[in-house]
matplotlib code that plots the C-alpha trace (Angstrom):
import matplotlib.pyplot as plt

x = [0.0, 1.5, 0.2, -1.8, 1.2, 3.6, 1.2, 1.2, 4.5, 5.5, 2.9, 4.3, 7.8, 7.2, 4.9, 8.3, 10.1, 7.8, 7.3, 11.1, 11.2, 12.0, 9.0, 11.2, 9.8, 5.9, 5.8, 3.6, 0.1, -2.9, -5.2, -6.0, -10.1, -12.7, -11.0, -13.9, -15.4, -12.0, -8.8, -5.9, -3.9, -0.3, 1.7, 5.6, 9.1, 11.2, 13.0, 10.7, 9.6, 6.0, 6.8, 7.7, 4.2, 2.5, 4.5, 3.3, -0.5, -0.2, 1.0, -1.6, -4.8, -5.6, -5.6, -5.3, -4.2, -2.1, 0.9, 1.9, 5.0, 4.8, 8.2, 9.6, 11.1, 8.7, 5.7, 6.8, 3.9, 1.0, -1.5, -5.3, -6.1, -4.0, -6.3, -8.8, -6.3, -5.3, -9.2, -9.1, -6.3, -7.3, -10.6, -9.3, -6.6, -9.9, -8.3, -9.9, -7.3, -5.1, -1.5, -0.2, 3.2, 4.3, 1.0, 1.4, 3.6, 0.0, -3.0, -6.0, -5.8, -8.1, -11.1, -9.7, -9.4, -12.8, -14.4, -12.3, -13.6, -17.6, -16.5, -15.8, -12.0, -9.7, -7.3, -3.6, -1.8, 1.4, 2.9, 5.7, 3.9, 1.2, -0.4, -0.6, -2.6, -4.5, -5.8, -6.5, -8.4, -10.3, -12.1, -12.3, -12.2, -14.0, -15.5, -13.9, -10.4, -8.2, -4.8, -1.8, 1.2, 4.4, 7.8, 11.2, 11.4, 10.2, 12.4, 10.1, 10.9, 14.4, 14.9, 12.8, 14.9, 18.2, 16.9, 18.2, 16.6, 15.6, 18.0, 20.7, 23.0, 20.2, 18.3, 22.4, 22.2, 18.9, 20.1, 23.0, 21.9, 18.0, 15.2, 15.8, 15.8, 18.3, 20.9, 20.3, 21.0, 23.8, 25.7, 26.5, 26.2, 26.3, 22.3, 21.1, 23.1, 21.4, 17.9, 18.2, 19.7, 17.0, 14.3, 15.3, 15.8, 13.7, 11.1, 10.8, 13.1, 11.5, 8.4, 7.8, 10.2, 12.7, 15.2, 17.4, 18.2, 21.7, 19.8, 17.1, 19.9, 21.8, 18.5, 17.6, 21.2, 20.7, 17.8, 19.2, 22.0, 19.8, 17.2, 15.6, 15.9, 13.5, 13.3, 11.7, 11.2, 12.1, 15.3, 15.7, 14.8, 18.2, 20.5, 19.4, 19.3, 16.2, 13.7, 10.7, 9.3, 6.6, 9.1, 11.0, 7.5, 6.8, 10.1, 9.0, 6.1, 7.8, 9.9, 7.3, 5.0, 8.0, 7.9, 11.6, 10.9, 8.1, 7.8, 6.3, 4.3, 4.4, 1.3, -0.8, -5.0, -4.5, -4.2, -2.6, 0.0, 1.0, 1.3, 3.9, 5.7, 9.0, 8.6, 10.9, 12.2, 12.9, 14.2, 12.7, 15.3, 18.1, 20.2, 19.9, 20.4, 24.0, 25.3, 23.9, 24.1, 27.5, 27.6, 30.6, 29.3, 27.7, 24.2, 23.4, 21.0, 18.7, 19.2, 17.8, 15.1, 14.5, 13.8, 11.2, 9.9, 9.5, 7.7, 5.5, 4.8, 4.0, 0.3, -0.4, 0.2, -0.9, 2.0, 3.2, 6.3, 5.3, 7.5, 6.1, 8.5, 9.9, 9.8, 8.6, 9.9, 6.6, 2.6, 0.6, -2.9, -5.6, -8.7, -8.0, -7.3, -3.8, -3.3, 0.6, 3.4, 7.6, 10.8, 13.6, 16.7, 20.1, 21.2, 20.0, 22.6, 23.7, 24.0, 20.4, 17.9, 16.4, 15.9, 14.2, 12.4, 11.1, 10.2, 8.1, 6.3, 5.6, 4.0, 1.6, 0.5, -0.6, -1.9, -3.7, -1.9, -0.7, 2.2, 4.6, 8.0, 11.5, 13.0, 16.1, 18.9, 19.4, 18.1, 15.0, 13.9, 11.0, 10.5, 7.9, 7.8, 5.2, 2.5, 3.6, 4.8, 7.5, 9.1, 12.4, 12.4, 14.9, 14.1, 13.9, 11.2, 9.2, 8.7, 7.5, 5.2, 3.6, 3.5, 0.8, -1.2]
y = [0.0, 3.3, 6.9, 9.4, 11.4, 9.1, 8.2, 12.2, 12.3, 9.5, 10.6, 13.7, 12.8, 10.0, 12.8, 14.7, 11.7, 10.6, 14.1, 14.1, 10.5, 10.7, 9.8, 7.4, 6.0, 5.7, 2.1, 0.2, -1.0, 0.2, 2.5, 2.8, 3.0, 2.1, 2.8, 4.9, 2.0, -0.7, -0.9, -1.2, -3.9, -3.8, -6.6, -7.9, -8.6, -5.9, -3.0, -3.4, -0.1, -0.2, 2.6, 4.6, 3.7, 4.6, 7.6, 8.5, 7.4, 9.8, 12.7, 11.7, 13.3, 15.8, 13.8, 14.9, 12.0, 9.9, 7.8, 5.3, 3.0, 0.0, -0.5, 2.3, 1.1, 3.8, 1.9, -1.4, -2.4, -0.7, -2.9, -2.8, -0.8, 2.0, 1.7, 3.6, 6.9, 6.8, 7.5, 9.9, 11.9, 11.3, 12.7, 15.9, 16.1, 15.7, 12.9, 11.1, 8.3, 6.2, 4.8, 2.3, 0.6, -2.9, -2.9, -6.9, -6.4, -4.9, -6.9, -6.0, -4.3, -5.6, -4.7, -1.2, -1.0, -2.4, -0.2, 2.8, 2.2, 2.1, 5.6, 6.7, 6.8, 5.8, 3.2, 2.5, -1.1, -2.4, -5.7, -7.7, -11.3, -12.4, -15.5, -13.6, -10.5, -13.2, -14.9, -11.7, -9.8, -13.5, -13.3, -9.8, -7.8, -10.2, -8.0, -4.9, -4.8, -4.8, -6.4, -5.5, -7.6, -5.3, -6.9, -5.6, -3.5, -5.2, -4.7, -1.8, -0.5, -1.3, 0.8, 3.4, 3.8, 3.2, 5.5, 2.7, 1.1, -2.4, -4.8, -7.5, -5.4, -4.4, -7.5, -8.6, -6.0, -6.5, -10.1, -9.5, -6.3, -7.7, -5.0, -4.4, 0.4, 0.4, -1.8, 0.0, 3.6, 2.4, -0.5, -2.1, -5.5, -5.4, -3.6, -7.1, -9.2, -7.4, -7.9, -11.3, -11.7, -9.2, -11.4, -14.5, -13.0, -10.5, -11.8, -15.4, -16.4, -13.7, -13.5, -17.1, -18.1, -19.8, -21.0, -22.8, -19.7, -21.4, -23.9, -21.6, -19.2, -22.5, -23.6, -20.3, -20.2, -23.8, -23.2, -19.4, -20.9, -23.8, -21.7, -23.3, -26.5, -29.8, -29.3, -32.2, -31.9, -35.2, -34.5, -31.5, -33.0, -35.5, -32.5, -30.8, -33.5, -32.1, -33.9, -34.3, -33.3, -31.5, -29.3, -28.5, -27.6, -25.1, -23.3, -23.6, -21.8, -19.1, -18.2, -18.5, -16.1, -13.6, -13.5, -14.7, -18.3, -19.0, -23.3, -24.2, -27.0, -29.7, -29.9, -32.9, -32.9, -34.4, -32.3, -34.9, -35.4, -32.4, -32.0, -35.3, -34.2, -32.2, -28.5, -26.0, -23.5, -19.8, -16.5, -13.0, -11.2, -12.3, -9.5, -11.7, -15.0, -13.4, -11.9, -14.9, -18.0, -20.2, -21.8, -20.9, -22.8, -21.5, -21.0, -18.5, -20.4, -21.0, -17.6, -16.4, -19.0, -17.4, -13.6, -15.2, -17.0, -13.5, -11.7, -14.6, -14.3, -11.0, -11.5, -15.1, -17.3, -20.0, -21.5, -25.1, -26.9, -29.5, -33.2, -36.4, -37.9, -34.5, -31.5, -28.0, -25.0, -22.7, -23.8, -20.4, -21.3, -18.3, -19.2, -23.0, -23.4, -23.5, -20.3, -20.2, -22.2, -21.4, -23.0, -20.7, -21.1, -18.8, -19.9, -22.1, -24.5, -27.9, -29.2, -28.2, -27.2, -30.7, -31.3, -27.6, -28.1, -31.3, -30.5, -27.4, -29.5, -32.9, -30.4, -28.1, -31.4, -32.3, -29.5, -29.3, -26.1, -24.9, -22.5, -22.0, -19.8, -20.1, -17.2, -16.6, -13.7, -12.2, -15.1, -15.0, -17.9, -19.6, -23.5, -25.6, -28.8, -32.1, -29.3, -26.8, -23.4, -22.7, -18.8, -18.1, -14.6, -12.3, -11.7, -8.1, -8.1, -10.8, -8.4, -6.0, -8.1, -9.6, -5.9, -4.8, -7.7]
z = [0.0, -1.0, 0.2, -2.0, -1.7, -3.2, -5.9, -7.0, -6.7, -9.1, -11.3, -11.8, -12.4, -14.9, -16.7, -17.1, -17.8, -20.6, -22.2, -22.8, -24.4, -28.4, -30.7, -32.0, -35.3, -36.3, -35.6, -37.9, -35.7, -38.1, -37.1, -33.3, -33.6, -31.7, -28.3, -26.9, -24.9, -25.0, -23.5, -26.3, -24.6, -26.1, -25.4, -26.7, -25.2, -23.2, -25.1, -28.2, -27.7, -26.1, -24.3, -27.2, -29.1, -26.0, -26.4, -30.3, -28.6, -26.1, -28.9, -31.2, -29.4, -26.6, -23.9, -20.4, -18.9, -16.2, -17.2, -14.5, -15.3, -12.7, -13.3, -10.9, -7.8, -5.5, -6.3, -5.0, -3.4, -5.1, -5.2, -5.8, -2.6, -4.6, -7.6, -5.6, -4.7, -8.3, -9.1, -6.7, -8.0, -11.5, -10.3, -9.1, -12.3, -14.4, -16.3, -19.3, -20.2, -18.2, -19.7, -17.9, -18.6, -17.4, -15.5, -15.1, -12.0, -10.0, -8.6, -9.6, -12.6, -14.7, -12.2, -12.2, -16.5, -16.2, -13.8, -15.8, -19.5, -17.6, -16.4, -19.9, -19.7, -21.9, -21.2, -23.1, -21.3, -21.9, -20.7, -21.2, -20.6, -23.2, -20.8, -17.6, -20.0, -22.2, -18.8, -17.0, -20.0, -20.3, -17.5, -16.4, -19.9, -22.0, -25.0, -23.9, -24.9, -28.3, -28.1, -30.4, -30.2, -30.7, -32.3, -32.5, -35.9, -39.2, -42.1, -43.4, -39.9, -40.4, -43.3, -42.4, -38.9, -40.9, -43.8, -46.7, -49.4, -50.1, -51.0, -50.3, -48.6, -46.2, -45.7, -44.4, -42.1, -40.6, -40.7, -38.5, -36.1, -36.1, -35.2, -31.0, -31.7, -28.8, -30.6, -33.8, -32.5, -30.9, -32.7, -29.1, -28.7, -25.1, -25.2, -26.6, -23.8, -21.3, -22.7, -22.6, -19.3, -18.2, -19.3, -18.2, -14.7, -14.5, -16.7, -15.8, -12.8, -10.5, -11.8, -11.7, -8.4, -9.9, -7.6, -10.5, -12.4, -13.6, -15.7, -16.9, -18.4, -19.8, -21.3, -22.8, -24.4, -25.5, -27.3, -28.6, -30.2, -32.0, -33.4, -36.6, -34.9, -33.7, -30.0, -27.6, -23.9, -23.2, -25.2, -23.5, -20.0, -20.9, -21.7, -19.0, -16.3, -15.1, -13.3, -15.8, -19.2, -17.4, -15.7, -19.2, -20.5, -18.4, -18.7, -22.8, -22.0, -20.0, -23.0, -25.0, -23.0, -22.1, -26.5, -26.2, -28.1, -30.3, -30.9, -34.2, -34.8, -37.1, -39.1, -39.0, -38.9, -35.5, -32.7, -30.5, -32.8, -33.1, -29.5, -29.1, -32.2, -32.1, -32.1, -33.9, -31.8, -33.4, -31.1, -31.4, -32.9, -35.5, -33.6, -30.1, -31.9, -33.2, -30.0, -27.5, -28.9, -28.4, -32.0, -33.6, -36.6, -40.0, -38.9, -41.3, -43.2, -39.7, -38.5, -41.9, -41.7, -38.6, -40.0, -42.4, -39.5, -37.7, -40.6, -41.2, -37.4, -37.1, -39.7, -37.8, -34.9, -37.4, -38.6, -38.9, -40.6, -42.8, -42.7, -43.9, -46.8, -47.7, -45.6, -46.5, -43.7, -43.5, -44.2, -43.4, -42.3, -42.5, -40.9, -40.3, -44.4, -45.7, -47.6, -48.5, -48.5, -48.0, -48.1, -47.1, -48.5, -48.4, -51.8, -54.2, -55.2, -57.2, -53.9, -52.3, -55.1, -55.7, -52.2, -51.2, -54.5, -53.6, -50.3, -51.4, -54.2, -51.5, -49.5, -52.5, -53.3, -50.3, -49.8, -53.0, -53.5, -57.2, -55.9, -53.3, -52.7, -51.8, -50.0, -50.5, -50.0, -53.4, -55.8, -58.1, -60.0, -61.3, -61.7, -62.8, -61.1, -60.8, -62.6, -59.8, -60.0, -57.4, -57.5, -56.2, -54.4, -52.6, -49.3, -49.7, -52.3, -51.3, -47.9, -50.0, -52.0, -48.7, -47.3, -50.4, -49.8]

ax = plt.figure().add_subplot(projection="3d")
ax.plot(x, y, z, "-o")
ax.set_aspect("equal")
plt.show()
């Protein structure tokens, strides 16, 4: 429980804190409507620069409102007693909207957004953990919120921040640096060690009360450094030496909630089997796969399978990787039918074009699908195989071709 006067205090120095935080680049979310009687819920990893959009929000419209970011270490311990001096103060500021940042780390928030949107304010939430929102706004929000996952810059953003053009030389950049705006303003490595570290400890140790943070960080570095990879729990459980599948599955889903790790089904009609199946594992950020992972190896080709993971990502969570005789790296479903199909591919060689080709046409025919593409880095193609048309693209344009769809 913190005091009325603690609350006004904070309040007031964030507000100067926040009024002298850059713009930063229009971020790419659509337009913001219908927010009169919802909460826009904005969730995505830490450092991708939901502050920053709450920022442009805040610029955007005349809005006399209260930023709170439950980060700060003076309101340790505000909890949902608090909630009722905040309306107090916001009653006697004459606020219509509330922003609140990081606003997982309260209790009972979602009675308070809830109680707020009936009073006619408007409400702007970030947070860095999609299950604890996704549960919360469930049962308490149901009907009256709109969620907008944020990413680390696209490659449109990436060019735009970077002020280049489309083409090889940039999509080897973005390849390399990845989209984190901290790391790209700065060039230091050291920004995207710290995110990580900071959201496996901060995150998902404390958050969760992990005692055995040493093999949570090995495990995260594990699965950094095999991105692009089958992963299994009872695999992992062997590696790891640790007790049970069930307790490796949960740390999954940490990562996967903290949007560190995303796991990738394999397709099948069955739900069950695509539960026991091996999952592929991809990171956030191409940027945090370079500086983290401990492969000295040529990984290239999975890190870059990894970026076209990410854009796919960003329009669907409804992605599988297709493996029966031949394999096929991407099958994009759009309202439970299959709608597009992608191999990715560095470079089309002697030594690999029969195999990605073959993969890619296994999997339009099962499909019953008449064309599919292979990304690549700077290659374009086309190939006519077992009555399928397969095109070879560059990354860089088939971005742009996706983008004015």
């Amino acid at each position: 429980m913190l005091s009325k006067l603690i609350i006004e205090q904070v309040i007031a120095s964030q507000k100067l804190r926040i009024d002298q935080l850059e713009t930063g680049l229009k971020r790419s979310v659509g337009k913001l409507s219908g927010l009169s009687s919802h909460a826009l819920i904005i969730s995505g990893i830490r450092r991708c620069g939901k502050r920053t959009l709450l920022r442009q929000i805040l610029n955007s419209g005349k809005y006399n409102s209260i930023y709170l970011n439950f980060e700060d270490p003076r309101l340790a311990g505000f909890d949902a007693g608090d909630y009722n001096r905040l309306r107090e103060i916001a009653s006697l500021m004459q606020t219509d909207t509330f922003f609140f940042d990081e606003i997982q780390n309260t209790s009972g928030w979602e009675q308070f957004t809830r109680f707020s949107l009936d009073e006619k304010y408007k409400v702007f939430i970030t947070g860095s953990n999609a299950k604890m929102l996704s549960k919360e706004l469930g049962t308490k929000l149901t009907g009256r919120h709109l969620s907008l996952e944020l990413f680390p810059f696209s490659y449109q953003e990436y060019l735009d921040f970077t002020n280049t053009k489309a083409d090889a030389g940039t999509t080897a950049g973005y390849l390399k640096n990845g989209g984190f705006p901290e790391m790209l303003k700065t060039g230091l490595p050291e920004i995207l060690m710290q995110v990580f570290n900071d959201i496996i400890i901060r995150d998902i140790a404390v958050r969760h009360n992990i005692k055995n943070t040493l093999t949570l960080q090995q495990l995260a570095v594990w699965l950094i450094s095999n991105s692009g990879k089958l992963i299994s729990g009872n695999n992992l459980r062997k590696i790891f030496a640790i007790g049970s599948s069930a307790s490796i599955m949960e740390y999954l889903s940490f990562f996967n909630d903290a949007y560190l790790f995303f796991f990738v089904p394999k397709f099948s009609y069955s739900q069950k089997v695509q539960i026991v199946n091996p999952k592929k594992v991809y990171a956030i950020d191409t940027g945090l796969v370079n500086v983290n992972s401990t492969s000295f190896s040529d990984d290239l080709g999975r890190v870059f399978e990894n970026m076209v993971f990410l854009h796919l990502r960003r329009q669907t969570r409804e992605i599988f990787y297709f493996s029966e005789e031949k394999e096929c790296n991407f099958v994009v479903f759009k309202k439970g039918r299959p709608a597009a199909l992608y191999q990715v591919c560095l470079e089309l060689n002697s030594d690999n074009m029969s195999r990605e080709l073959d993969g890619l046409a296994a999997a339009l025919d099962f499909f019953n699908i008449d064309s599919g593409i292979i990304v690549t880095m700077d290659q374009a193609d086309t190939f006519e195989t077992r009555n399928k048309t397969i095109t070879a693209m560059p990354f860089h344009e088939w971005v742009l071709q996706e983008s004015e769809k």
